[in-house]
Structure formats: C-alpha cells, structure tokens
C-alpha positions as CSV (number, residue, x, y, z in Angstrom):
1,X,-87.0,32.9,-10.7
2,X,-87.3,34.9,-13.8
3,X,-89.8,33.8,-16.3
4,X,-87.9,32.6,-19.6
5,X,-89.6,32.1,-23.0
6,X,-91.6,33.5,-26.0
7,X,-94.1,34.2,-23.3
8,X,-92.0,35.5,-20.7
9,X,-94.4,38.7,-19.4
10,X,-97.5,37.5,-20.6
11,X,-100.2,37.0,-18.3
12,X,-103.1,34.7,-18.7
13,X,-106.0,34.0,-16.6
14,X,-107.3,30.5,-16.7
15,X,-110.3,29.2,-15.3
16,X,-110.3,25.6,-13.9
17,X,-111.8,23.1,-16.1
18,X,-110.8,19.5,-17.8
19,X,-109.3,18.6,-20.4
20,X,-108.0,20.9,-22.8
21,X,-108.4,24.5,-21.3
22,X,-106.0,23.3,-18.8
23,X,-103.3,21.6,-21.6
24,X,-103.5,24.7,-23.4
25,X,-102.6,26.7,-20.0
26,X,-99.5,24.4,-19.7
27,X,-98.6,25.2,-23.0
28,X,-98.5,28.7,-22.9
29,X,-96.7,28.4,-19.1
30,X,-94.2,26.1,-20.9
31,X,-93.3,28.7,-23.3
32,X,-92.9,31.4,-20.0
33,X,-96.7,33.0,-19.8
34,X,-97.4,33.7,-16.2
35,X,-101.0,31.5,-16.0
36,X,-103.0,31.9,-12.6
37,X,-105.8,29.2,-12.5
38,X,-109.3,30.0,-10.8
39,X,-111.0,27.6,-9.0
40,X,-114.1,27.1,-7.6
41,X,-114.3,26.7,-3.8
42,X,-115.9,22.9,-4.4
43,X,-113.6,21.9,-7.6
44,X,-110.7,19.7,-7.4
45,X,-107.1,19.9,-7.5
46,X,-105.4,20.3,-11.3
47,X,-103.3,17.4,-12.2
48,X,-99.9,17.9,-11.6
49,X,-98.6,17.9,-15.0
50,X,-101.0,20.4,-16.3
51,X,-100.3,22.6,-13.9
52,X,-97.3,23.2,-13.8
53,X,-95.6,26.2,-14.2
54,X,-98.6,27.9,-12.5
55,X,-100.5,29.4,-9.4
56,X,-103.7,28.9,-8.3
57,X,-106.6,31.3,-6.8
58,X,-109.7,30.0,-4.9
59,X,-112.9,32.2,-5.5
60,X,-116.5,31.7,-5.5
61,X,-117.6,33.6,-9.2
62,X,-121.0,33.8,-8.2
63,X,-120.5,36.0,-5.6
64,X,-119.9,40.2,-5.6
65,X,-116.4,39.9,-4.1
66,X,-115.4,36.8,-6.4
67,X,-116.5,38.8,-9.7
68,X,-114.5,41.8,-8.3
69,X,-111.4,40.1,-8.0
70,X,-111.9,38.0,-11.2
71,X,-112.4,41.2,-12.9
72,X,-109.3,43.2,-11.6
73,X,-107.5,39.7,-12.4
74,X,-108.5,40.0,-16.0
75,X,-107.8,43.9,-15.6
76,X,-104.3,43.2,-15.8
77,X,-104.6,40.2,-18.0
78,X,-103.1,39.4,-21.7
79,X,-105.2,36.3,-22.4
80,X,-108.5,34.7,-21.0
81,X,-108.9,30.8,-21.3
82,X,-112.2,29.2,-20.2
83,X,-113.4,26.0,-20.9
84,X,-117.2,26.6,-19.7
85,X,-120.3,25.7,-21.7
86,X,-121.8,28.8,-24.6
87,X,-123.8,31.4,-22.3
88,X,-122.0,30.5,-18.7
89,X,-119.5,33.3,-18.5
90,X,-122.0,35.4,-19.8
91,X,-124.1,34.2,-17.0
92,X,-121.6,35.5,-14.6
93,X,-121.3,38.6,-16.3
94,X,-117.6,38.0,-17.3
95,X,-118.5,37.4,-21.2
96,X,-116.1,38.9,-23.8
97,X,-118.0,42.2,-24.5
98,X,-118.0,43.1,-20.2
99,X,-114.6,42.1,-19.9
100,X,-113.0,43.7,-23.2
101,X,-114.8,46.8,-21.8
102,X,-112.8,46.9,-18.8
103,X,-109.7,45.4,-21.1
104,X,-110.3,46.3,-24.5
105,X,-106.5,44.3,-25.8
106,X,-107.2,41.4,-23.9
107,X,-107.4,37.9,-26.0
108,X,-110.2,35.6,-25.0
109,X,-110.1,32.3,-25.7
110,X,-113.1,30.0,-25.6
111,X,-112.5,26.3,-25.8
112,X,-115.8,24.2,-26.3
113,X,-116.3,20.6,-27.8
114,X,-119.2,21.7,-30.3
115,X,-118.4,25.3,-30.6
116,X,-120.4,28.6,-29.5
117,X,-123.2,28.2,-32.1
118,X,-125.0,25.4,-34.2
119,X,-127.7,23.2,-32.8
120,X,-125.2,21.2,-30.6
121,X,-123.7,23.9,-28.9
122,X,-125.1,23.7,-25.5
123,X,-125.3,19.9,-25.3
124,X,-122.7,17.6,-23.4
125,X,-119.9,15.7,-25.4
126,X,-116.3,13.9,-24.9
127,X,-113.5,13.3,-26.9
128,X,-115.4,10.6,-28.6
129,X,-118.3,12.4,-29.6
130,X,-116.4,15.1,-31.7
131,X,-114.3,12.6,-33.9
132,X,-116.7,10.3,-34.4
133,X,-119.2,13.1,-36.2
134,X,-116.0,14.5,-37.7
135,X,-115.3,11.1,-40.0
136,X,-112.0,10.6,-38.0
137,X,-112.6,7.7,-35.8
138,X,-114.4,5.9,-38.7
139,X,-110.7,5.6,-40.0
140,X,-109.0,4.0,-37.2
141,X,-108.4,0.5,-36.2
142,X,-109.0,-3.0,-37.3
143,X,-111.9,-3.6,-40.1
144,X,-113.5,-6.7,-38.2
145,X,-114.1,-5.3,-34.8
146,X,-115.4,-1.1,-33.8
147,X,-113.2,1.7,-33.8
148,X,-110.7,1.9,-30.9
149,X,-111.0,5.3,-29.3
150,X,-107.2,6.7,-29.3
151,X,-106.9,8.2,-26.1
152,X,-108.1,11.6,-25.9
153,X,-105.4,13.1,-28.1
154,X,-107.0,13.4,-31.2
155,X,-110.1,15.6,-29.9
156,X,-109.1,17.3,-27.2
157,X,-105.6,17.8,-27.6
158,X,-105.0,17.4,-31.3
159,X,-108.2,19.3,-32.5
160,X,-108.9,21.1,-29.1
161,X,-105.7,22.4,-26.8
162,X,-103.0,23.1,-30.1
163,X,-105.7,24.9,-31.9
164,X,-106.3,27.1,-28.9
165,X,-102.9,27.7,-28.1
166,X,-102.0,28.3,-31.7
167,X,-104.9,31.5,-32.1
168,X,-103.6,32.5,-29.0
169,X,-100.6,33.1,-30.2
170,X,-101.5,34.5,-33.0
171,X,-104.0,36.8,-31.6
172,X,-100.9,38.3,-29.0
173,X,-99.1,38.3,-32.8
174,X,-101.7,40.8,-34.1
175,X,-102.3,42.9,-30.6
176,X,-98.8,43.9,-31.2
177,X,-99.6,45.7,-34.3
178,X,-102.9,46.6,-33.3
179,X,-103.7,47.0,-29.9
180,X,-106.7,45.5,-30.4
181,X,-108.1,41.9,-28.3
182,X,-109.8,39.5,-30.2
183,X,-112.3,36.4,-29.3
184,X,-110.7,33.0,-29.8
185,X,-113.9,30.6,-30.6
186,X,-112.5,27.3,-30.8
187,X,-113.9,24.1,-30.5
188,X,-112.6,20.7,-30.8
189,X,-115.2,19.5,-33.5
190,X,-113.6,22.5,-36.0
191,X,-109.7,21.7,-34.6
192,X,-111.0,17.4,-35.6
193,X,-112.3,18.3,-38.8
194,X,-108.8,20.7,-40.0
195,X,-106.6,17.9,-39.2
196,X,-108.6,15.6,-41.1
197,X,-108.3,18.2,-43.9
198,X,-105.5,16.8,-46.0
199,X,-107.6,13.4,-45.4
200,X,-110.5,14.3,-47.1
201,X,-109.1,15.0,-50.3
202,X,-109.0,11.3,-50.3
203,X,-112.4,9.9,-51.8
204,X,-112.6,12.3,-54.7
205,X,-109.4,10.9,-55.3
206,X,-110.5,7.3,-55.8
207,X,-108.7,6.7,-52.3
208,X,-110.5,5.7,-49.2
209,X,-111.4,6.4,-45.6
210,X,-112.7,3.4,-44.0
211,X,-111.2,1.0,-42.0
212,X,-111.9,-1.8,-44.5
213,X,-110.0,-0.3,-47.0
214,X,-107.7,2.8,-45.7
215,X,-103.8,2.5,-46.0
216,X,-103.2,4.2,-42.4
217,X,-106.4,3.5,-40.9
218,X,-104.7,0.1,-39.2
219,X,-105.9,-2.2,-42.5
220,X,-103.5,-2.5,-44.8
221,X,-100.8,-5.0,-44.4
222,X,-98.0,-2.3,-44.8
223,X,-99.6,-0.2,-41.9
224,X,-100.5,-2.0,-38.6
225,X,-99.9,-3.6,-35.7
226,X,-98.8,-7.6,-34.9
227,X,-99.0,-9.5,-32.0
228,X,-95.8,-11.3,-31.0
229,X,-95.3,-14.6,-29.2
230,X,-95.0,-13.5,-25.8
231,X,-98.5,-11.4,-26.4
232,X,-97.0,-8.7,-26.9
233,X,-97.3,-5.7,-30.2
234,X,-94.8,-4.3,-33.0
235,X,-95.9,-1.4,-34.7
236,X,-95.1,-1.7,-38.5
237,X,-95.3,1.5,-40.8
238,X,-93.7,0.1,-44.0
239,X,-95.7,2.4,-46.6
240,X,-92.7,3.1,-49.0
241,X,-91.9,0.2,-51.3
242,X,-88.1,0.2,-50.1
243,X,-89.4,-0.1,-46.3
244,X,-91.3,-3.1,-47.2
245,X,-88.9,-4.7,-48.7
246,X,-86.5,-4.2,-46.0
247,X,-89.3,-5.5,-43.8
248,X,-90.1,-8.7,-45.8
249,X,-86.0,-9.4,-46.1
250,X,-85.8,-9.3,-42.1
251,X,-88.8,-11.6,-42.0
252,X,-87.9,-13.7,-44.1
253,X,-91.1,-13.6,-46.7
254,X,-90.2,-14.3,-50.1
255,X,-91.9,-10.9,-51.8
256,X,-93.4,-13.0,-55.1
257,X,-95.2,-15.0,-52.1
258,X,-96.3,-12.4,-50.5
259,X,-97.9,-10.6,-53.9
260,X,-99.0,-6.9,-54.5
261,X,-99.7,-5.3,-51.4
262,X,-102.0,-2.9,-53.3
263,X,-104.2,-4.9,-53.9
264,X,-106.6,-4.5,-50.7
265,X,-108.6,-8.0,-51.7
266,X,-104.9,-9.7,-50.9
267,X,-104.8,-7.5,-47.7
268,X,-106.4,-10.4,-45.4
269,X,-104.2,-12.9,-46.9
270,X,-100.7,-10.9,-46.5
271,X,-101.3,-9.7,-43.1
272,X,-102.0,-12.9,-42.3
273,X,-98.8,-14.3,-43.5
274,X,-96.8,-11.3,-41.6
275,X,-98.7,-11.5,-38.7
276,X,-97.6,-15.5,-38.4
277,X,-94.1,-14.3,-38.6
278,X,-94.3,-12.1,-35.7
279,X,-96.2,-14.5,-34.0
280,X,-93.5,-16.9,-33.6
281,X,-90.9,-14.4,-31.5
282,X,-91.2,-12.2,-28.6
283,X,-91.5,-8.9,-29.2
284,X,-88.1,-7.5,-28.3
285,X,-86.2,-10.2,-30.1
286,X,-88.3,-8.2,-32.9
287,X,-87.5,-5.4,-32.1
288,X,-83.6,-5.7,-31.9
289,X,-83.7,-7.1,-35.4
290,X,-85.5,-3.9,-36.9
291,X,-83.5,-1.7,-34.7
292,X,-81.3,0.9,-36.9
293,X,-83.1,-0.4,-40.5
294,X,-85.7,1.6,-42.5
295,X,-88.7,-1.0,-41.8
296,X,-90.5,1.3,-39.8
297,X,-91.5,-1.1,-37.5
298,X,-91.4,-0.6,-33.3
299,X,-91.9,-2.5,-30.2
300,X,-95.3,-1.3,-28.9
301,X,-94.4,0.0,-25.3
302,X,-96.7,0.5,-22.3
303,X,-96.8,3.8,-21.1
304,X,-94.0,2.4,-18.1
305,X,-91.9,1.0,-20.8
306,X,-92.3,3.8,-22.6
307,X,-89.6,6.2,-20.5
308,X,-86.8,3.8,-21.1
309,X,-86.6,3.6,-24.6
310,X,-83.6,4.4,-26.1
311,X,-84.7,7.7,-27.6
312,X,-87.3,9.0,-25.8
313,X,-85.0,8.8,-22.8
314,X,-82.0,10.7,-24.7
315,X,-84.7,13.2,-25.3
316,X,-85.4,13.3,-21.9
317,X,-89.4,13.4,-23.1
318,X,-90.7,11.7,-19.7
C-alpha cells in the first residue's frame, strides 16, 4: 500500500533505542515517512505501538559488513534518528560529519536526556532526572506529600519526542530551499525547560511555582483532584470564576461559606470543604451531574476505563 501523508516519500533511518527516539519514529511514520529501525543482534523487540508503521533490520554496527549496510542505508536516507549516548555514533564511525559526507542533505537528529555538551552530558538519566533539574516537577502534585512523577510524558515525550519530531520537520522545511542537511541536537532537559517557558514568567510576576502555593500545580482548591466515596477520583479544573460557581451550585456550597478562593491561606480550609462533598458519592454519580456543564470537572479514569469514555471513544483515540 501506498504511503499517504505529509511524509509520504520520506525515508528515515532509526536506530533502536527507548523511549523517545522510537515515539518520534512513530510520529513521523504516522504522518507517511518510510522509517526502517536498526537493531542490534542482542536488543529486544520495539513495542508494538511505537512501531508501527515500520520495518525492521537486524545488524551488528560494530562490525565491517554492518557499518556498510548502515551506511548505504543512510545513503539513501532523508533523516537520521538515534537515541545513543554523546561520542557513540562517533565511536562507530557513523557521526554526523562521516555520514553528511556520504549524504551531505541528510537531517540528523540526536535525541539525548542532557544534551551533547555541558558537564552532564555523558552521564545516565530518566524522565525524572530532567524535570526535576528543570523546575517542573517541583510544581506538581499535593503540598504535604513529594512530587508525583507524571508518567514519562512530560520529559521524554513532552520535552523529548515533539521537540525532535518538530526540528525534523523543520529541518526537511529548509532542505527544500536549500539542499542543505542539518544536525538536530535535542535533548529533553532543553524540550522540559521551553515548555515551562510561559511558566517562568511567573515569579517575577508576584505569582508562584511551588506546590504550596501554585494555582495548577494540584494546590489550589479550584485546580485538583477529590477522592469520592467509592475511592475513586474527579478531576476539577474550575479556574475561571464562572466555572467555580457552576461548580459550587452543583455541590451545593453556599459561595459566602466557602470565601475567596484567592486567598491561598483559605486554600486548606476550602478544599477541605469540597473534598467532603465529593466524599460522600461515588464517583460516577459525580460525574453524571457535571456532565455537559462548564465546571470542568472529570471522572478520573484508569487507563482500561479510559477507551470507553464517551469522547475519547467517538474519537476513536484508543
């Protein structure tokens, strides 16, 4: 079957890794590039939803016959993506300036969690490691316990796999006009500390950043989770003044009781008082008395409730 897409014709080369090399591959084969992974002889199979959409190729790189065939691979290539640590591909002698020799337009992209230089650069890291020195994960979660890690989606595929993909495509952008390949250097720690961009503008403000006192951080009254009476979680986002009102009508919280909600010394005492509301239904009666309003506030689904909900399954996400 013909390849369909804004990619459709473009051919990428990725070598096997974790992470987000690989969810930057799928991206780029979602949008119709032809992506062959190579593996290693003793690495393991891709998951199944990152590879998808591409073919795979089994060679040894540290031998003369797997170079070769790396190297007529890349040849016929129109992006690179490798997920190795600074100096490896060098190493093997399939570095940027060896390879743009033989393919001088070919777009090389280099994803790394600390980046090719600093003092960090060659050491190990996770997910973890990159927003936590990046201010990030100092924002998130409930002020009277440690930060909860969010997945891996902040680092490596917020910061790390979108960020690739995106100078990838802007590299083939540029190629067009002039013919020329370029190095993609990106690392998660630079992807972490762009999207908290907009964020740090914050404390100059007068506005804050930690989880004591941060509006979206998970401890303000407006912006949290609940626990319901069967154990179960609702997600409230009522930031706007008209969504908490519709949120305090529904539960039934006379607003002079409640107070001002800006004023994070009352934030304890409010979210308590919410919190006790929500505490005394299940969740999904909850959640069928928010439905259709402008509360902002969601049942908390587990990733197998998640594919039945109402829109994500007229989406067709899952």
């Amino acid at each position: 079957m013909t390849a369909q897409g804004p990619l459709a014709g473009v051919k990428v080369v990725e070598f096997a890794g974790i992470g987000p090399g690989p969810f930057c591959g799928m991206l780029l084969a979602d949008m119709g590039a032809d992506v062959v992974i190579i593996g290693r002889p003793d690495g393991g199979k891709p998951s199944r939803v990152v590879a998808r959409g591409k073919t795979s190729l089994t060679l040894d790189l540290k031998s003369e016959a797997g170079r070769a065939t790396t190297l007529r691979a890349l040849a016929a290539a129109d992006v690179l993506i490798e997920g190795f640590r600074p100096g490896v591909m060098e190493r093997l002698g399939l570095g940027p300036e060896a390879v743009q020799a033989l393919n001088p337009g070919l777009i090389y992209g280099r994803m790394t969690g600390w980046g090719q230089t600093g003092p960090m650069a060659a050491t190990a890291g996770h997910d973890l490691s990159y927003i936590a020195v990046t201010g990030a994960l100092a924002a998130m979660g409930s002020p009277d316990r440690p930060p909860t890690p969010p997945l891996n989606l902040v680092g490596d595929y917020g910061g790390g796999a979108l960020y690739l993909a995106m100078g990838v495509c802007a590299a083939l952008f540029e190629r067009s006009r002039s013919g020329k390949g370029q190095v993609i250097d990106a690392a998660i720690v630079d992807g972490v500390a762009s999207l908290m961009g907009s964020l740090m503008a914050f404390p100059p403000a007068g506005r804050f950043l930690d989880r004591e006192r941060s509006v979206m951080g998970g401890a303000s009254p407006s912006y949290r989770c609940y626990r319901c009476a069967d154990g179960r979680d609702v997600a409230v986002g009522a930031l706007e003044p008209q969504f908490f009102a519709v949120l305090l009508r529904l539960l039934e919280l006379d607003p002079a009781g409640v107070g001002d909600r800006h004023d994070r010394a009352e934030w304890p005492r409010i979210s308590a008082m919410i919190g006790a509301r929500f505490a005394t239904r299940p969740r999904d009666e909850w959640a069928a008395l928010f439905a259709d309003t402008d509360a902002c506030v969601s049942p908390v689904l587990t990733i197998d409730e998640a594919p039945a909900h109402r829109q994500v399954a007229e989406r067709g996400l899952y």
